[in-house]
C-alpha positions as CSV (number, residue, x, y, z in Angstrom):
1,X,-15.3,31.0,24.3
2,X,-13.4,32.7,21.6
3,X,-9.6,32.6,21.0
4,X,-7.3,35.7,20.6
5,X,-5.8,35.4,17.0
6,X,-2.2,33.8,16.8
7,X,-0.7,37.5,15.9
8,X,-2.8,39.1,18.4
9,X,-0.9,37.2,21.1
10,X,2.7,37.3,19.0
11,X,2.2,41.6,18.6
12,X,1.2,41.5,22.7
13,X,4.7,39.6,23.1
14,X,6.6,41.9,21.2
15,X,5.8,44.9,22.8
16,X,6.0,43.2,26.2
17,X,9.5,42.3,25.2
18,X,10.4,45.9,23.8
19,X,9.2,47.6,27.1
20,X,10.0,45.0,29.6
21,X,13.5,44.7,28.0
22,X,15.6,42.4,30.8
23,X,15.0,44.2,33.6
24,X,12.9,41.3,34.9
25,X,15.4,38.4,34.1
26,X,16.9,38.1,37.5
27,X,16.5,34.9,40.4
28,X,15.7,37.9,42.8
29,X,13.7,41.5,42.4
30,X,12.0,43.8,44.9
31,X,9.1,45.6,43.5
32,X,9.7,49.2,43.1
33,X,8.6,51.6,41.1
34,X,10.2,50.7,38.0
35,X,8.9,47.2,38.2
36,X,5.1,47.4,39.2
37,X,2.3,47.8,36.7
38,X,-0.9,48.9,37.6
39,X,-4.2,48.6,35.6
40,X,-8.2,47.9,35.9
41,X,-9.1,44.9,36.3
42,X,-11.8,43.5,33.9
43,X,-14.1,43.8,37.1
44,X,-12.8,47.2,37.4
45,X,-13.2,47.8,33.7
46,X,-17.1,47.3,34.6
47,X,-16.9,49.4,37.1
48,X,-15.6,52.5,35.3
49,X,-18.0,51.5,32.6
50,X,-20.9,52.2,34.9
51,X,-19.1,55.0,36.4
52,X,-19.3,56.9,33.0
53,X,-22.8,55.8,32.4
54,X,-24.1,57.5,35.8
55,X,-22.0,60.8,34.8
56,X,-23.7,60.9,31.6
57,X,-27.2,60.2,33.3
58,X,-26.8,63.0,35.6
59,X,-25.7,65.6,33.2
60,X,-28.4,64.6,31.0
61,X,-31.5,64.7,33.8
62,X,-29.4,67.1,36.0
63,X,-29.5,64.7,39.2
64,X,-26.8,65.9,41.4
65,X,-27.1,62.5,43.5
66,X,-26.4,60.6,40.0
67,X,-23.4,62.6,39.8
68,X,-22.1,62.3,43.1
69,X,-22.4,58.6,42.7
70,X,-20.1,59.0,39.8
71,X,-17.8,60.6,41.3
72,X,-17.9,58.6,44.2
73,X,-17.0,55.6,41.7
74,X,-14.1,57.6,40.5
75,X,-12.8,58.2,43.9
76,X,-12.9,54.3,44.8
77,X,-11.1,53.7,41.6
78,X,-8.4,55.6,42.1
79,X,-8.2,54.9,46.2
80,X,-7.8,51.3,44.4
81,X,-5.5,51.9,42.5
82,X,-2.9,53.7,45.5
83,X,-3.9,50.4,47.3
84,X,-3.2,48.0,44.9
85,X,0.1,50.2,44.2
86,X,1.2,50.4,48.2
87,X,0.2,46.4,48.7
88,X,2.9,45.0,46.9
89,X,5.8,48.1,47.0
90,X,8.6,46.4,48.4
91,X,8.1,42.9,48.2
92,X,11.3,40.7,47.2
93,X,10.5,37.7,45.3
94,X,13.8,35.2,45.2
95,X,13.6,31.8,43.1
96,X,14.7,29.4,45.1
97,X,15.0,26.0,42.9
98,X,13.5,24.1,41.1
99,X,11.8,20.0,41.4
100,X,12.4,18.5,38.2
101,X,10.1,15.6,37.2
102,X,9.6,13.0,34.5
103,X,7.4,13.4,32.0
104,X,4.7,13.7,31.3
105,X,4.7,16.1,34.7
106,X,5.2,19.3,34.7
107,X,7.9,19.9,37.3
108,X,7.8,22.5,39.9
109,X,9.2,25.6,40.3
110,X,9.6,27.2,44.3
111,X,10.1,30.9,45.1
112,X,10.1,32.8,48.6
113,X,8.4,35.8,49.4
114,X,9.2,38.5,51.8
115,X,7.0,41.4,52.7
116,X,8.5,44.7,54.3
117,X,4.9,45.6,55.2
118,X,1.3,43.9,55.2
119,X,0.5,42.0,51.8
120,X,-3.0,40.8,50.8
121,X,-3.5,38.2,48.2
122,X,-0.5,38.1,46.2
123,X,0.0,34.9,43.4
124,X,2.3,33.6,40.9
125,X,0.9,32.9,37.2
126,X,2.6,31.1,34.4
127,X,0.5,30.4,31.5
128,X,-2.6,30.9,33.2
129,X,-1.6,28.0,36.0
130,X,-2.3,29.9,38.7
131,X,-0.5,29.4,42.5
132,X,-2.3,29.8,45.8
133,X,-2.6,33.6,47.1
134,X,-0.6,34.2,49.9
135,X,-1.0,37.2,52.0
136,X,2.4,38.3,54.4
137,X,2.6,40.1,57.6
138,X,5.6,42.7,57.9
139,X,9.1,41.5,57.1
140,X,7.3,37.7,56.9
141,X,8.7,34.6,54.3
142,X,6.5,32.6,52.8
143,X,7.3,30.1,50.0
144,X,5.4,29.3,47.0
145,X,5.4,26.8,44.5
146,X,3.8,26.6,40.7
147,X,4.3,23.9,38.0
148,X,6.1,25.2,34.8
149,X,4.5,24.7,32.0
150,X,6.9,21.8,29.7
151,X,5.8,18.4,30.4
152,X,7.3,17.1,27.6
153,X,11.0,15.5,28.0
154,X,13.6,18.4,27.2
155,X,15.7,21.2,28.8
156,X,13.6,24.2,28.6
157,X,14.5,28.0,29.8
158,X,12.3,29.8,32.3
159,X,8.9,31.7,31.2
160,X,8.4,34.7,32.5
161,X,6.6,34.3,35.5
162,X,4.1,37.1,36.9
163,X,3.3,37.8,40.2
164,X,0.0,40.0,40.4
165,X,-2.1,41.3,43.3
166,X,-6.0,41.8,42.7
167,X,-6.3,43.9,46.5
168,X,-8.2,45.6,47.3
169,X,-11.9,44.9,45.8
170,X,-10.4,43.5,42.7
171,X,-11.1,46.2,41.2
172,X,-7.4,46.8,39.8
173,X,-4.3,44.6,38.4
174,X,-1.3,45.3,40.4
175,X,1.7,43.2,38.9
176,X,5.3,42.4,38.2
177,X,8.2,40.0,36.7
178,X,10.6,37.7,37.7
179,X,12.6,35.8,34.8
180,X,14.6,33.3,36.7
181,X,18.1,32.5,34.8
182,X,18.5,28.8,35.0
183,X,17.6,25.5,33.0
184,X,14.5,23.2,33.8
185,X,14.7,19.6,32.6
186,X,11.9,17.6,32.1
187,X,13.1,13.8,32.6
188,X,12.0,11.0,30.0
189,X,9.5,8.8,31.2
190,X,11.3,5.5,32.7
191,X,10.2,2.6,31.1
192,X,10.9,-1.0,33.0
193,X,13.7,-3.1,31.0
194,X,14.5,-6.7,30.7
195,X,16.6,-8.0,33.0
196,X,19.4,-6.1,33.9
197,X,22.5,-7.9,32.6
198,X,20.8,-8.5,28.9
199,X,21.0,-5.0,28.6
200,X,24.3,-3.8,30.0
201,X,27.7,-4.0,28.5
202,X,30.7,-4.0,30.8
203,X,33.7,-1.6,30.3
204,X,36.6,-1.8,28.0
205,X,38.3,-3.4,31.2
206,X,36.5,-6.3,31.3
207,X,37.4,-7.5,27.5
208,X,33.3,-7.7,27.2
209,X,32.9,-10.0,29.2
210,X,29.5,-10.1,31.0
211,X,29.1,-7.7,35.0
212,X,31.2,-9.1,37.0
213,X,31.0,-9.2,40.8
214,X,35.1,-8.4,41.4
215,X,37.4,-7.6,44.6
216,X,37.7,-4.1,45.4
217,X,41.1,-2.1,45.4
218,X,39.9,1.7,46.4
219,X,39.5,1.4,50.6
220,X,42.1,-0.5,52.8
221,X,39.9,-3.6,54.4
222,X,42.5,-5.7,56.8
223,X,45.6,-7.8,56.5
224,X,46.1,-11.0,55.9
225,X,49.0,-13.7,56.2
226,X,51.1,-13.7,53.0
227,X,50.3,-16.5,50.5
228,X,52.3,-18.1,48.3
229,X,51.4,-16.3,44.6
230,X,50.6,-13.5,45.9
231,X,51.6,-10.6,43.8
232,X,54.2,-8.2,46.2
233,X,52.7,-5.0,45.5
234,X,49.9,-6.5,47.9
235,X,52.7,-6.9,50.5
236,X,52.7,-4.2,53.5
237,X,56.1,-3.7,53.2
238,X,56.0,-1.5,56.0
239,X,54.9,-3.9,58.5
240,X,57.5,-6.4,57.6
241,X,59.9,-3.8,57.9
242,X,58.9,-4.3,61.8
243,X,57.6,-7.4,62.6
244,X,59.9,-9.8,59.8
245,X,56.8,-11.1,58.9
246,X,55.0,-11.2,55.5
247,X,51.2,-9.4,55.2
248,X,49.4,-9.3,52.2
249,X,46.5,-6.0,52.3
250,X,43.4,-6.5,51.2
251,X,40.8,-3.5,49.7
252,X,37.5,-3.2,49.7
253,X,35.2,-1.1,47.1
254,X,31.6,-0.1,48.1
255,X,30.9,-0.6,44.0
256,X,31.1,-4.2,43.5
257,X,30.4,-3.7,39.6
258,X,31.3,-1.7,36.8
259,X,28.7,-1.4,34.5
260,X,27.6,0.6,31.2
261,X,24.6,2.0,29.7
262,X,24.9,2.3,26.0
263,X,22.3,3.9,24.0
264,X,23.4,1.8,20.7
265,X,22.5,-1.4,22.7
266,X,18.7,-0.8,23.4
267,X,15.7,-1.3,20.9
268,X,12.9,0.8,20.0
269,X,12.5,4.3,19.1
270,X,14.5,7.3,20.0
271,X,12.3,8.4,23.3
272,X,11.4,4.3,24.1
273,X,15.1,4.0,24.2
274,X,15.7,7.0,26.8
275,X,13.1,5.9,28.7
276,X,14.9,2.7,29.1
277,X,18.0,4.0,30.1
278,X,16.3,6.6,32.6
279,X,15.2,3.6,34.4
280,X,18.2,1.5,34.4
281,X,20.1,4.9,35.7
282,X,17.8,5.1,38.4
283,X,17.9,0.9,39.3
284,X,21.6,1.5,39.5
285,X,21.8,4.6,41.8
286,X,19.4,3.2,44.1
287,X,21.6,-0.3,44.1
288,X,24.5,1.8,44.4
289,X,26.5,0.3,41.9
290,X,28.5,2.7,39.2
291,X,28.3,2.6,35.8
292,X,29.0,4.9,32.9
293,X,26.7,6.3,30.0
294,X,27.3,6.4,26.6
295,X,24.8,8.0,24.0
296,X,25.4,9.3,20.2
297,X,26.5,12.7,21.4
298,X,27.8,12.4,24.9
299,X,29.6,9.8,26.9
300,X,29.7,10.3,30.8
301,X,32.3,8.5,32.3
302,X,31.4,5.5,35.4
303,X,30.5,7.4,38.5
304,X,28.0,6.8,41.5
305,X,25.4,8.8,43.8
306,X,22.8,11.1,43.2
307,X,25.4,13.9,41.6
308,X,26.2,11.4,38.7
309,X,22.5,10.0,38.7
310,X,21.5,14.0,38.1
311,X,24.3,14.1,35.5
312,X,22.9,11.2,33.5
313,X,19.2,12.2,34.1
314,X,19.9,15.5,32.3
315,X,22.0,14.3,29.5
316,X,18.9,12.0,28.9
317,X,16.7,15.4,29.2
318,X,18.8,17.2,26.4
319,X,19.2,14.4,23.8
């Protein structure tokens, strides 16, 4: 099969981008006018192709019946084309989010679909991965998902994705834009480490020290009788105010260690050492213990939970 030339496809983008301007870069559009594009399809093409051949036979041998089939061709062409046109008017296309992965998967990108009227056979393309057609009854949603094209570990900006209709009898391309405005990251690849503690280093708190397993002081636990030693700003002064007697409070902490990831710390190459740290990130959010992250150009200070776990996941992405 042959390939387009490299300038054939850059001189196609340009254009695109002078015409198409930013109209299209939106997380929601409803396709109007403005916004749907309508040409034969290459089936269609063929058709039209045959079309003229059948005119010129019949002018040539004067066969009325050759002629009528031409124009007969014509008329289905253009009753395709007001179709085409009519199936999709109206139809809102809204991004909803997007499922980021880790490479080398592509992640994957979910929009809904509303239909004022009946739509036939509508899909979303993006670098010729193609989703599944979905037709919609009046005023139904439908949701639809397509993988992106960047498997590679990064932070990547959308593609323009097209949404294109081939109804009815494929013989015409009815389609439109939608540009979402937000960032995909492609996670690195998480690699297994060595045991946990030979490749942590504790915070400045703990004088470097190896992880330590230490007493909580964030959540209120119980109270105890006072013992001797005991430092007073432990003492519930509050309850000896009415009882006369001496409790010491005791805390609890659902993070039981403090912990940091240091990029400077791990061996191998630049992407071997992310991958480490993407699955240490991951071991410590699912143990639930908080830890911090340092790498060359960012530090993220200690934190816990799938919020902070994102965080990390796409500083990793964009080193």
């Amino acid at each position: 099969m042959l390939k387009r030339p490299a300038f054939v496809k850059q001189f196609r983008q340009l254009v695109f981008n002078k015409l198409l301007k930013n109209k299209h870069k939106k997380n929601e559009i409803e396709l109007q006018h403005k916004t749907i594009y309508v040409l034969p399809s290459k089936l269609g093409g063929q058709f039209l192709i045959i079309a003229l051949l059948n005119f010129v036979m019949g002018i040539n041998y004067q066969n009325n019946l050759i002629l009528a089939m031409a124009y007969l061709m014509v008329v289905v062409m253009v009753f395709a084309i007001l179709t085409g046109y009519k199936n999709v008017r109206g139809l809102l296309v809204k991004y909803l989010s997007v499922k980021e992965d880790y490479a080398p998967k592509a992640p994957l990108a979910r929009f809904e679909l509303q239909a004022k009227s009946r739509c036939e056979l509508v899909k979303l393309i993006n670098n010729n991965i193609e989703s599944e057609a979905v037709s919609l009854q009046s005023n139904e949603k439908n949701s639809v998902e397509i993988a992106l094209k960047c498997s590679e570990r990064g932070a990547y900006g959308f593609d323009r994705i097209k949404i294109i209709s081939h109804f009815p009898f494929g013989l015409v391309s009815v389609w439109s834009y939608i540009e979402p405005i937000d960032t995909v990251y492609v996670y690195p690849k998480p690699i297994p480490t060595e045991k946990l503690d030979t490749q942590l280093h504790d915070n400045d708190e703990h004088d470097g020290d190896n992880a330590q397993i230490k007493a909580g002081n964030d959540d209120f636990y119980q109270l105890t009788s006072f013992v001797q030693g005991t430092a007073l700003n432990k003492v519930s002064w509050k309850h000896y105010a009415k009882t006369q007697q001496l409790l010491t409070k005791e805390f609890t902490s659902d993070t039981s260690q403090e912990l940091a990831l240091n990029y400077n710390t791990l061996t191998g190459n630049n992407e071997h050492r992310l991958s480490q740290l993407c699955f240490l990130v991951n071991q410590l959010t699912d143990q639930q213990i908080a830890f911090s992250l340092t790498l060359p150009n960012k530090h993220i200070t200690k934190g816990l939970g799938l919020s902070h776990q994102e965080t990390c996941l796409k500083a990793l992405a964009e080193f």
